[in-house]
N, C-alpha and C positions, 0 to 999 in steps of 0.2 A: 826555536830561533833564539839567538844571544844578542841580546837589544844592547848597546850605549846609550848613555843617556849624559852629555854633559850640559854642567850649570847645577846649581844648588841653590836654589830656592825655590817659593811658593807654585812657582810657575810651574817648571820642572818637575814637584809633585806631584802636579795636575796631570800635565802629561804621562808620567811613569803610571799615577794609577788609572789612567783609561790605556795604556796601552796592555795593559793585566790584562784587560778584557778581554784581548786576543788569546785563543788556544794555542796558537803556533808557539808562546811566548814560554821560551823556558829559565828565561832566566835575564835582568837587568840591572848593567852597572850605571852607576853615578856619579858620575867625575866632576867635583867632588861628593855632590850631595850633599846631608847635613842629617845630624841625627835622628830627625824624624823623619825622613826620608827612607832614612837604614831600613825603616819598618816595610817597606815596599819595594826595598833596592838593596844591592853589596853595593856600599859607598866605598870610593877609591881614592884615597890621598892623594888626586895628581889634580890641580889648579885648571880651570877653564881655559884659564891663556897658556895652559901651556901645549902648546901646539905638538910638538914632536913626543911631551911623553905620551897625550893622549893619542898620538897613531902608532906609536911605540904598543902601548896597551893594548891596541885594538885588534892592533897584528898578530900580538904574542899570545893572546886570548882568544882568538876564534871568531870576532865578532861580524856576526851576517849581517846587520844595519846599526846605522848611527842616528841618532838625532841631538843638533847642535843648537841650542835654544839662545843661548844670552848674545847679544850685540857684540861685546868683543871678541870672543872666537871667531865670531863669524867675518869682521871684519879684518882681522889677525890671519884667515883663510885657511880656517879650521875644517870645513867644508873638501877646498883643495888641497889639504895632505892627505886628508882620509880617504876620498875619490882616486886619486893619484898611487895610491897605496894597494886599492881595488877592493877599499869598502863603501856598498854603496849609503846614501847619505840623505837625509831631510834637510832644508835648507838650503841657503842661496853661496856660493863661491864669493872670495870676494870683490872681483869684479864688478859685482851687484851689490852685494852689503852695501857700497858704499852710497846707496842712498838712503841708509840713514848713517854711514859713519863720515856724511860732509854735508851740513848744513848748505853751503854755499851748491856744493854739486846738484841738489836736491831741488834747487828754487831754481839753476838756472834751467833745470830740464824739464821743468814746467813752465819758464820762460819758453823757450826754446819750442814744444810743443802745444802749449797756449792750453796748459792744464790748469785750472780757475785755482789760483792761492792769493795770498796778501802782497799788495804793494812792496818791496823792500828795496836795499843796497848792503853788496857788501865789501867789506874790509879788512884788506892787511897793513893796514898803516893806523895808527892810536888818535893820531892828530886829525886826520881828516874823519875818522868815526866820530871824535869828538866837536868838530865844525857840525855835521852833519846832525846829530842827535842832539842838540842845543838849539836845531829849527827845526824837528821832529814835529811831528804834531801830536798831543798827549791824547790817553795814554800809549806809549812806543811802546815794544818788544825786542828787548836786545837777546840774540841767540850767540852762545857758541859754537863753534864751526864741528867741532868734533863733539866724540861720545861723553858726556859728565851723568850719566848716572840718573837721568833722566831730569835731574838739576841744573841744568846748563841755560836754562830760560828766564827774566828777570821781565815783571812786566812792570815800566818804570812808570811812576805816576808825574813823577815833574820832572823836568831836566837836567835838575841837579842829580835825580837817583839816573838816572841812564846815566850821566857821566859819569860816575861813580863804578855805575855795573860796567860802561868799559873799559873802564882804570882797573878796576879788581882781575878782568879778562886778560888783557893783554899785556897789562905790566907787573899787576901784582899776582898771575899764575893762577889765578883762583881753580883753573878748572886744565891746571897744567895745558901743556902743547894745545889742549880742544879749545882754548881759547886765544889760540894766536893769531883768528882771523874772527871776526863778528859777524855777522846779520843784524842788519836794522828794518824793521819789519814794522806794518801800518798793524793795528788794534782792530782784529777782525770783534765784531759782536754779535751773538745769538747762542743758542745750543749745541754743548758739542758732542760728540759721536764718534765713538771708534767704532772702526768694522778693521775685522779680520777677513784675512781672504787667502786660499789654497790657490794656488797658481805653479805649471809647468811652464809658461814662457808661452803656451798655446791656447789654455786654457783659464777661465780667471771664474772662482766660484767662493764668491763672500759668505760669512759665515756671519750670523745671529748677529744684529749692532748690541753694543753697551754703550754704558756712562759709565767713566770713570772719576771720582772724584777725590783729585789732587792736593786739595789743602788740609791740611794737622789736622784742623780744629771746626767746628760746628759751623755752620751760616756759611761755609767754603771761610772761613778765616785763617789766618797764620801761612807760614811758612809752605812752601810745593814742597813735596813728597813723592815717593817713590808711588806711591796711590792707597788709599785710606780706603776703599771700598768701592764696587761696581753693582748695578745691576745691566738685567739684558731679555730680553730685548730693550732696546733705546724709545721709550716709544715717540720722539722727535721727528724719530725714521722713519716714516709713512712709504710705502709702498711709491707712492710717487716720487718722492724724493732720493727714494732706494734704486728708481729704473734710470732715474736721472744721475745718479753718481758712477751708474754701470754706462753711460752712454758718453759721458763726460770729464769722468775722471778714471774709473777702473781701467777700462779697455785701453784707454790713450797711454796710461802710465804702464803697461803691460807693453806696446806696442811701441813707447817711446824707448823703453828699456833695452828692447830688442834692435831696434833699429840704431842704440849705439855701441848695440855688438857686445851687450852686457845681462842678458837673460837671464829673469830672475823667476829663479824655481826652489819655492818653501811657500813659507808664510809672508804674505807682505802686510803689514797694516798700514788704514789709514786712517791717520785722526782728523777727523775733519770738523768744521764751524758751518754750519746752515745758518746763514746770513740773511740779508732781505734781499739782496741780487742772486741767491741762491746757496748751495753748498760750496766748501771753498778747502782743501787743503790746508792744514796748521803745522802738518807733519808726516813725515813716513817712518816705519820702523822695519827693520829687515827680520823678523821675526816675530812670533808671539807676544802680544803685549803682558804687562804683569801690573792689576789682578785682573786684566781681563778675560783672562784665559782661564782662571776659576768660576767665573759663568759663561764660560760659552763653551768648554769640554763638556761638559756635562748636558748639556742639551743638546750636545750631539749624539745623533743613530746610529750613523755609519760607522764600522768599525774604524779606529783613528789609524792603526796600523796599513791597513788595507788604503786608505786614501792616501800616506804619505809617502808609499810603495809607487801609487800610481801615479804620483808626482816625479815623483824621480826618474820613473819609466816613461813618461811622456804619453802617459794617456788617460791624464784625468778626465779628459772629456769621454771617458768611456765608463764613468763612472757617477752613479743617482747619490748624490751625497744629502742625504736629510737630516733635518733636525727638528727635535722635539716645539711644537706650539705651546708648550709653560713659559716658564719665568723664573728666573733665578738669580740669585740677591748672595752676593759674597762682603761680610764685613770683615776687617785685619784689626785684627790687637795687635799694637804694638807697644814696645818701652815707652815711658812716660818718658817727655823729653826730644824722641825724634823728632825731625829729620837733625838734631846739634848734637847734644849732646843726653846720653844717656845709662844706664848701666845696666849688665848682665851677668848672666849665671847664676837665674833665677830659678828654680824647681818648676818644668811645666808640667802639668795633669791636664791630659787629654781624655776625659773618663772614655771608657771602651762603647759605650751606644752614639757618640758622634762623631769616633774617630775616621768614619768612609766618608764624612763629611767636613773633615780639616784637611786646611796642608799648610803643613809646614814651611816657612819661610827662612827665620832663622832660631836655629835648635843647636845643642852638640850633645856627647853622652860624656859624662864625668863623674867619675866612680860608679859609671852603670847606670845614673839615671841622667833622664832628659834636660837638659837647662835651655833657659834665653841666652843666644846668640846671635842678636841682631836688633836692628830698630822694630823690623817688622815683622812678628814674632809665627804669628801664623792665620790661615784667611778660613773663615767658615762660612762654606756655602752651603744657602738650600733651595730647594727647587720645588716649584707649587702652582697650581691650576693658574693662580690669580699673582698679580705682582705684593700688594698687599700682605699674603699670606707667604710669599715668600723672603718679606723681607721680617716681616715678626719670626719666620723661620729660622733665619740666619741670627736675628739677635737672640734667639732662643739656644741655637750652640751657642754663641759666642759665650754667654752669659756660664755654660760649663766648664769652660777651659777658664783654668787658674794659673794665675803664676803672680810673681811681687811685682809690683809699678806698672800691670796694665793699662792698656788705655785704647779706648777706639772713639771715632764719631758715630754718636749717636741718631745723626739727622741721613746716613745713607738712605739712598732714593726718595730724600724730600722731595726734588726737584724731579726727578720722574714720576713719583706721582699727580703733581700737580697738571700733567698732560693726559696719563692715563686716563682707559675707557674699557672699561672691563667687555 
C-alpha cells in the first residue's frame, strides 16, 4: 500500500513510524514532512494547507490511504477533497473539524447537550468583551475563536491583563481572523488530562490518558507552548474517573456531533480538567494531539494502520484495540528562546542507537546534513515497566541528541509523579 502522510512535525513522525509497522506498507509520503522525517518518509514540497495540490498528488501518485494529521487541513476540508477524489481517508471532514476549528461552536454544543465544561460567554463585539472581563472573576481565560497554533489561550491574572488579551485579539490581530470573536471562560482547577480517542461516529474507543506540559520553563513557568513534554498514562485518570468520562462526556459528544448532522470519524481529543465537581471539558481537538501522540503510539498493540482502516469503514466496533500496560515519558528539546523568538540551522546529531526513539519535529537538510528548523526541535520518547524509569529513559536520549542553543524542561512528569503508585 502507498500511504500519505500530511503535516510535518513531531506528531506525524510518530505516526509515519508506527504505520512502518504494517507489512502491507510499501511506501509513504509526507506532505510536507521535514528532514528528519525524510529518514522514514519521501517528503513532498507541497504545504499542509494546501488542499488541491495535496489531492492533485494523491491522484497522480496512486495513493490507497491518506492520513490528515494537523488542524488546519483538516479544517480547510482536506479530508473532503481526498474522499471526493476516492481516496479513502483518516480523519474527520470538515464539517466536524470544526469542533476544534471554533471555539465558540465547541462550548455552545456542550451547552446545548449539557456536556460538563467551564462557565463562559462569548463575543463578537470588543466593547462588550471588554465590559464583561473587567467583572470577570480572576483568574479568567480569554480564548480565541479559531485555530492560533495551540497559543490562542491567555490565562489573565488581573483585569487589566484580560483586557489587554482582548485588545491584542480583536483589534490588534494578534492571532489574525482566530481572533475576531473571543471566549471568556470561568478558571477551571485540578489536574489536567488529555485522552485521545478512535471514533467512527459509532463507535468511540479512548486511547492511554497523558499529561501534557505546556509551559517553556520548570515549576510549569513562562510562556504556553506548543507542549514541552508528556507522559502517559495520566495517573490522575483512575479508572473511575475514566468510566465516568466515557458516560458523560465521550459518548454524549460522539452522539452530540451526530445528532447535528456532523459525524466525526478520526481521532477526537479531549483535554479535560478533573475538578472537585468532577471532570470537565477545557477543550476539543479534531485530531492527534502533539506531543501526545509520542506516548501514546507507542504503547499501542494494535496494528495503527489496521484500526484507522476500520474507522473509516465504520467498524471499529469490530475491532479489540489494546494497548501496552508500561509507561512512557516523551521530553522535546527545543531552541533556546521558544515559543518568541529564537534561532536555526543548527547541525542535529541524532546518534544511530536512539534514533527509533526520536521524532523529529522541526529539522531540514542543507548541504546534506540535518539542521534546526523549528522551535521544537525533536521529542525523545521512552518506554518502561515503571513511570520512573521511563521518564530517566527519555532524559537519557534526550541528553544524546546534540545541536547549538538546546533546551528542554528538566522537571517533566514532576507532577505525575507525585500521584503515582507503582
Amino acid at each position: 500500500m502507498k500511504l500519505l502522510v500530511v503535516g510535518g512535525g513531531g506528531r506525524e513522525h510518530t505516526i509515519i513510524k508506527k504505520l512502518k509497522e504494517n507489512p502491507e506498507v510499501t511506501e509513504i509520503f509526507a506532505l510536507p514532512g521535514n528532514g528528519g522525517i525524510a529518514a522514514d518518509a519521501t517528503c513532498v514540497d507541497i504545504a499542509a494547507s494546501d488542499i488541491d495540490g495535496i489531492r492533485d498528488f494523491a491522484k497522480d501518485n496512486g495513493i490507497d490511504y491518506a492520513v490528515v494529521a494537523p488542524d488546519d487541513p483538516l479544517v480547510l476540508g482536506c479530508v473532503d477533497a481526498l474522499e471526493d477524489a476516492g481516496i479513502p481517508c483518516f480523519g474527520p471532514r470538515a464539517n466536524a473539524a470544526i469542533i476544534e476549528g471554533s471555539k465558540v461552536f465547541s462550548k455552545e454544543l456542550m451547552k446545548k447537550y449539557g456536556i460538563p465544561t467551564a462557565r463562559y460567554e462569548s463575543f463578537d463585539d470588543m466593547n462588550a468583551a471588554l465590559d464583561y472581563a473587567s467583572e470577570a472573576p480572576l483568574p479568567t481565560v480569554i480564548k480565541a475563536d479559531g485555530l492560533a497554533l495551540g497559543k490562542g489561550v491567555i490565562i489573565a491574572q488581573t483585569h487589566e491583563e484580560a483586557r489587554q488579551a482582548i485588545t491584542d485579539m480583536m483589534q490588534g490581530g494578534k492571532f489574525g481572523h482566530s481572533g475576531d470573536r473571543v471566549v471568556i471562560e470561568e478558571f477551571l482547577e485540578g489536574p489536567e488530562v488529555s485522552v485521545l480517542a478512535f471514533t467512527d461516529g459509532k463507535a468511540m474507543v479512548p486511547m492511554i490518558s497523558s499529561m501534557d506540559h505546556k509551559r517553556a520553563h520548570d515549576h510549569d513557568e513562562g510562556l504556553n507552548t506548543g507542549g514541552m513534554g508528556t507522559v502517559a498514562p495520566n495517573p490522575y485518570y483512575t479508572k473511575e474517573i475514566a468510566d465516568r468520562c466515557m458516560r458523560e462526556i465521550f459518548i454524549p459528544t460522539m452522539n452530540a456531533m451526530n445528532a447535528e448532522g456532523r459525524t466525526f470519524k478520526g481521532c477526537l481529543y479531549f483535554g479535560l480538567m478533573i475538578t472537585k465537581d468532577g471532570p470537565k471539558v477545557i477543550e476539543y481537538n479534531c485530531r492527534f494531539g502533539d506531543p501526545e501522540t509520542q506516548v501514546v503510539l507507542p504503547l499501542l498493540e494494535t496494528d495503527l494502520l489496521t484500526v484507522m482502516r476500520a474507522v473509516t469503514e465504520d467498524r471499529l466496533s469490530d475491532l479489540d484495540v489494546s494497548f501496552s500496560d508500561r509507561h512512557s515519558c516523551c521530553v522535546i528539546l527545543a531552541s533556546e528562546g521558544y515559543p518568541e523568538h529564537y534561532e536555526k540551522g543548527f547541525p542535529l546529531d541524532i546518534p544511530e542507537d536512539v534514533r527509533d526513539s526520536v521524532y523529529v519535529a522541526g529539522a531540514a537538510i542543507k548541504d546534506g546534513r540535518l539542521v534546526t528548523n523549528g522551535g521544537r526541535v525533536v521529542g525523545c520518547t521512552a518506554v518502561a515497566d515503571t513511570l520512573p524509569d521511563a521518564i530517566k529513559g527519555a532524559y537519557e536520549i534526550a541528553d544524546k541528541v546534540r545541536f547549538e542553543n538546546r533546551y528542554c524542561r528538566r522537571d517533566i512528569g514532576a507532577r505525575a509523579l507525585a500521584a503515582y503508585k507503582e
